[in-house]
C-alpha positions in Angstrom: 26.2 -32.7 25.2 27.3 -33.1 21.6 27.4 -35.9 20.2 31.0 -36.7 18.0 30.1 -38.5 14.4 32.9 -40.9 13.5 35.2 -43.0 15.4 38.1 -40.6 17.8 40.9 -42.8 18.8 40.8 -42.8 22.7 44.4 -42.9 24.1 45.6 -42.6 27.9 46.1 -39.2 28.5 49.7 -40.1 30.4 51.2 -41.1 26.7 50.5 -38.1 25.8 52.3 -36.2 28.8 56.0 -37.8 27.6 55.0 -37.4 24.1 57.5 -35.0 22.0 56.4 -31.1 21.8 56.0 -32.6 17.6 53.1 -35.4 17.4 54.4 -37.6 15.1 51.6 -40.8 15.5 48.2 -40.5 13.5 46.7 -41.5 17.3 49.1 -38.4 18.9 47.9 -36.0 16.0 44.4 -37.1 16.8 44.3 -36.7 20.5 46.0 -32.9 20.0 43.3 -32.1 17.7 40.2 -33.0 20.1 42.7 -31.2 23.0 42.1 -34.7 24.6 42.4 -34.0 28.2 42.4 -30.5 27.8 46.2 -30.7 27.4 47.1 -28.8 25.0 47.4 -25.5 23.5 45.0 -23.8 20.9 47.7 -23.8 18.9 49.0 -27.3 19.3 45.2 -28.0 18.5 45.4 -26.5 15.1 49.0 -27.7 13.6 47.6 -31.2 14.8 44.5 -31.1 12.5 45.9 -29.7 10.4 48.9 -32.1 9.8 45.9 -34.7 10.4 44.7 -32.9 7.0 47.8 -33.5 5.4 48.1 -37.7 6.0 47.6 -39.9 2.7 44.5 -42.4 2.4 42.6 -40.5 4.5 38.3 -40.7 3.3 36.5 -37.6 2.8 34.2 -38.3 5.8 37.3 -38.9 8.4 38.9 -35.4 6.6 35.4 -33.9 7.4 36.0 -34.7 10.9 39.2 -33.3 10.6 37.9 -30.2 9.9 34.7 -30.0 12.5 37.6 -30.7 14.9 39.2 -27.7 13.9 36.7 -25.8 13.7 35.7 -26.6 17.3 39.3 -25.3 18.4 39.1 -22.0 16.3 35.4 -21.4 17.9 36.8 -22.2 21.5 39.0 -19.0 21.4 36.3 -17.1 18.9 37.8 -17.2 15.7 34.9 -17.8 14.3 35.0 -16.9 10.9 37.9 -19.9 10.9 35.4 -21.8 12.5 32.8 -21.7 10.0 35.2 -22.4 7.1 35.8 -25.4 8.7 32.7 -26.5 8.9 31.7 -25.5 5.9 34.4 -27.7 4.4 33.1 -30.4 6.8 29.4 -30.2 5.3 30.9 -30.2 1.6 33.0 -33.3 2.3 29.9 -35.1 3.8 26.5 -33.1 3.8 25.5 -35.8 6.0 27.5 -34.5 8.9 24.5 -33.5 11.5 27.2 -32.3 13.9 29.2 -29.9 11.7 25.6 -28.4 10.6 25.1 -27.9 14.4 28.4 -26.6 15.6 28.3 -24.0 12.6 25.2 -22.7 13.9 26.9 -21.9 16.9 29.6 -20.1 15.5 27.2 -18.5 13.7 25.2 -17.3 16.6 28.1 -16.7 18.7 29.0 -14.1 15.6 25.3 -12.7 16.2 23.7 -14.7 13.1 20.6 -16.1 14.4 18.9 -16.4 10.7 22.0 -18.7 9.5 22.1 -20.1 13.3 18.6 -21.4 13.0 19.1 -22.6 9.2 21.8 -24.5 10.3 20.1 -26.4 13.5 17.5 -27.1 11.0 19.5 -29.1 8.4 21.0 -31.1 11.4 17.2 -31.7 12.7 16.6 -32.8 8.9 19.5 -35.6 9.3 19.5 -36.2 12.8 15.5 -35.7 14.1 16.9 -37.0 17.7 20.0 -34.8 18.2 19.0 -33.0 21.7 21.8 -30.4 21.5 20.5 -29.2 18.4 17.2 -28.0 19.8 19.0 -26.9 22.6 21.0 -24.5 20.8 18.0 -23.9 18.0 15.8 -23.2 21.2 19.2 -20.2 22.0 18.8 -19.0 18.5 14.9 -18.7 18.3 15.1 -16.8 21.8 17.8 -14.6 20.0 15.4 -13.4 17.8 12.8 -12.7 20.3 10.6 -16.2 19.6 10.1 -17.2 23.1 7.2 -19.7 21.6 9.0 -21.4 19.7 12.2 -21.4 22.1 10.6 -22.9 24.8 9.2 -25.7 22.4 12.7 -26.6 21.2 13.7 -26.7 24.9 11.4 -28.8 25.7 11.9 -31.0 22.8 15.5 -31.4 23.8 14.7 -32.5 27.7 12.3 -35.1 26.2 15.2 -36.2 23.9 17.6 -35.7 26.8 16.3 -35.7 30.2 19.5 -34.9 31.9 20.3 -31.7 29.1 20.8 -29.2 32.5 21.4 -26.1 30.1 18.1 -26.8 28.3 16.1 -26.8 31.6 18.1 -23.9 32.7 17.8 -21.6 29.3 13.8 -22.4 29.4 13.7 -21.9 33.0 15.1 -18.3 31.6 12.4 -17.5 29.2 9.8 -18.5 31.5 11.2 -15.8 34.1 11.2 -13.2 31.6 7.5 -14.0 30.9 6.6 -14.0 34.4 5.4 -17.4 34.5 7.7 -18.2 38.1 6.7 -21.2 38.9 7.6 -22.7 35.4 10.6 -20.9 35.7 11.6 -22.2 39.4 10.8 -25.7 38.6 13.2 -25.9 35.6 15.9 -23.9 37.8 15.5 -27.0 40.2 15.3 -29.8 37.6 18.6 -28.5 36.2 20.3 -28.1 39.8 19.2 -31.8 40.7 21.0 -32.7 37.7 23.9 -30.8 38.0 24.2 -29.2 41.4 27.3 -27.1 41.2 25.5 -25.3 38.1 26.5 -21.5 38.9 24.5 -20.2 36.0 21.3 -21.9 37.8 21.5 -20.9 41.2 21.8 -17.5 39.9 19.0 -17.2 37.8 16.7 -18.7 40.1 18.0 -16.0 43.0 16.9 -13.9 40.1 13.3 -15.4 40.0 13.0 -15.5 43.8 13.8 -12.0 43.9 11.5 -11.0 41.2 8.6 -13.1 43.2 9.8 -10.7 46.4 11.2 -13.8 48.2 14.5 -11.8 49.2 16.0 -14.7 51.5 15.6 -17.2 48.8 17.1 -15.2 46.1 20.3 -14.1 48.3 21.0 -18.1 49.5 21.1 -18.7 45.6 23.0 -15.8 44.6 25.5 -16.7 47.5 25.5 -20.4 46.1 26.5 -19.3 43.0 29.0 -16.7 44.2 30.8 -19.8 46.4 31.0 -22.0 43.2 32.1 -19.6 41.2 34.2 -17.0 43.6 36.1 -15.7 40.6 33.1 -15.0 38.4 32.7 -11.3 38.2 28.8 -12.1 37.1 28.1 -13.6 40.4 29.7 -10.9 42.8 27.3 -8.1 44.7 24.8 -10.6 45.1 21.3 -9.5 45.9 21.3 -6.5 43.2 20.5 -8.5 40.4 18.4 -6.0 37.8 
């Protein structure tokens, strides 16, 4: 769901299979660094940025992409104080960058900082008032702090911005559960299934709202959906004693 500032050179993944194990090309270097494809490792991710850092006559808005990109590869395998270094260098080299504000308050709440989290989503807000994903994920960081209010009114700011944001409907379909309010809470389980109908996460937590309503058949068919898209997912196993 988020949305990339600046131009990413787009290159057929197949060039990139004979490429040599050393990306020599500024277009190579740049496709290892976005792990175009999902071909590469977390560590041919960051010596490609980071060599992408080193090029001449580069501007300090394309080096700040540089560095969101990097910091996207050192969040994906949690190194997120790396992460947030990046980013910060991404915001001082153009503190106009909406999407490194909103991917550092990401890291930041994956690193259990809702405060800096919610601070963060707001200065991309301030630059970007349409960016869905960042009420999405301010809506994650408000509910980490126990604001369900305000949560659900970022959620539902982001499926107005984003009608087909599954997660959103899902992670206020959530906080509507744990209010009790079920039938809220079922229809945004279903909105986000209609949009994405292998969505694991969904099926499970409305097995978990058909249970809490009593409706036992319901909630085991859901719980079983999940466990057959997911068979490895230790979250959906022993289906039907959901707590």
């Amino acid at each position: 769901m988020i949305v990339r500032r600046g131009l990413v050179a787009l290159v057929g993944a197949a060039a990139f299979m004979a490429a040599p194990a050393l990306a020599q090309t500024p277009d190579e270097l740049n496709a290892r660094c976005v792990n175009l494809g999902r071909l590469f490792s977390h560590d041919e991710q960051v010596l490609a940025c980071t060599r992408q850092l080193a090029l001449p006559g580069r501007t300090p808005a394309q080096r700040a992409i540089v560095h969101n990109n990097r910091g996207n590869a050192f969040r994906a395998v949690r190194e997120y104080g790396a992460a947030i270094a990046d980013y910060d260098e991404a915001i001082s080299l153009d503190p106009t960058y909406a999407n490194a504000y909103n991917n550092r308050g990401i890291a930041n709440r994956a690193a259990g900082l809702a405060d800096r989290a919610v601070a963060d989503f707001d200065a991309a807000l301030r630059i970007n008032p349409a960016f869905a994903s960042a009420y999405g994920n301010r809506g994650s960081a408000y509910a980490d702090r126990g604001d369900l209010t305000q949560a659900i009114a970022d959620y539902t700011r982001a499926v107005e911005l984003d009608p087909d944001y599954s997660n959103a409907y899902n992670n206020r379909g959530n906080l509507y559960r744990q209010l009790r309010d079920y039938d809220r809470a079922i229809a945004d389980f279903n909105a986000a299934l209609r949009i994405n109908p292998r969505y694991a996460g969904a099926y499970n937590n409305r097995g978990r709202t058909y249970q809490a309503m009593g409706e036992m058949e319901r909630a085991l068919a859901d719980f079983e959906q999940a466990r057959l898209i997911e068979p490895d997912n230790p979250a959906y196993q022993g289906f039907g004693m959901r707590r």
